[in-house]
N, C-alpha and C positions, 0 to 999 in steps of 0.2 A: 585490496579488500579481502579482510579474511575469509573462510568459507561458511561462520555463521552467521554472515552481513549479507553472502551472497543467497543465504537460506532467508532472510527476512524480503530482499528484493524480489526473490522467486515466487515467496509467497504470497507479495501484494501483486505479483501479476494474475498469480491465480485466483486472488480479491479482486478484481477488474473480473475475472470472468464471472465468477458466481454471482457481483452483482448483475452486470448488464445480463446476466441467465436468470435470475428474479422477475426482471422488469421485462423478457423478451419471450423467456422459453415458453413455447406453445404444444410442444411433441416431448413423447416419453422419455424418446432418445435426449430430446436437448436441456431434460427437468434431471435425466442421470448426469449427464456433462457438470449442469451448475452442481449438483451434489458431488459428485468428483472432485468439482473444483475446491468446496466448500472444503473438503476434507483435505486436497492436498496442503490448502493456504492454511489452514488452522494445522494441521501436523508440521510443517515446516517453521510457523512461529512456534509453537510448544517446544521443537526441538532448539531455535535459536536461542530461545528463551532463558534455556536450561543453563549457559554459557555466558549470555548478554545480561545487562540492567533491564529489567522486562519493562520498567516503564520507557525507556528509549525505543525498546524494540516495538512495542504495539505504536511510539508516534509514530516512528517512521513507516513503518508499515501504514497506519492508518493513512498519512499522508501521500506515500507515494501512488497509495490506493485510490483515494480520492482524485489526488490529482491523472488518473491512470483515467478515472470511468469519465471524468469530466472531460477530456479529451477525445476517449471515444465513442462517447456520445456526442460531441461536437463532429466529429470528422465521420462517424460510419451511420449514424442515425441522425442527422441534420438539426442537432439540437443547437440552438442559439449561444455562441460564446462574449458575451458583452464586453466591454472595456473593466468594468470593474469584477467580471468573477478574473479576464488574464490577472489584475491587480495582485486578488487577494489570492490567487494560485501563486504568484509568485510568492506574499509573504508567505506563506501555508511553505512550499519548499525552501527559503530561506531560513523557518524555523527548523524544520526537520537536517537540514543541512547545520545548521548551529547545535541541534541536540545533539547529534552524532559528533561533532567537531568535541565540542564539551566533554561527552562520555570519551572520547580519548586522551582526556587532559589525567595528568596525576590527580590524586584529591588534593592535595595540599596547593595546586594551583589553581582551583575552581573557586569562585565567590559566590 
């Protein structure tokens, strides 16, 4: 993984924070954290950005994102994981996984 792939995954981790700090932060200190976060995750895509296909970069961001808060909020806030969101979390990272597979092809081998 190059180092601007490793800036898009860092940054949806820090998309996992700033959401689950939306929907939790109670104290000033933890309304700064999700604002930190906010800004690290958006400074780290704008930088990847700059380098990558930006519509690749925001799925997989988006994606790993989502799939990041929907985990934990299943596992640290006891939110309900049903059979069909595992489903569609899986197609969700199978697409993101094929985007990125894709953007590494030549153009002349993509259809």
């Amino acid at each position: 993984m190059n180092r601007q792939w490793l800036k898009v995954v860092i940054a949806a981790l820090f998309e996992i924070g700033w959401v689950i700090g939306l929907k939790h932060a109670t104290s000033w200190w933890e309304w700064s954290l999700t604002f930190v976060c906010i800004y690290i995750s958006f400074h780290l895509l704008v930088m990847a950005g700059k380098f990558l296909p930006v519509g690749t970069v925001y799925a997989v961001f988006a994606g790993l994102g989502t799939v990041g808060t929907v985990l934990f909020d299943t596992f640290l806030f006891g939110e309900q994981l049903a059979p069909i969101k595992m489903v569609l979390i899986g197609v969700l990272l199978i697409g993101v996984i094929g985007l990125k597979l894709a953007e590494d092809k030549p153009r002349e081998e993509q259809i």
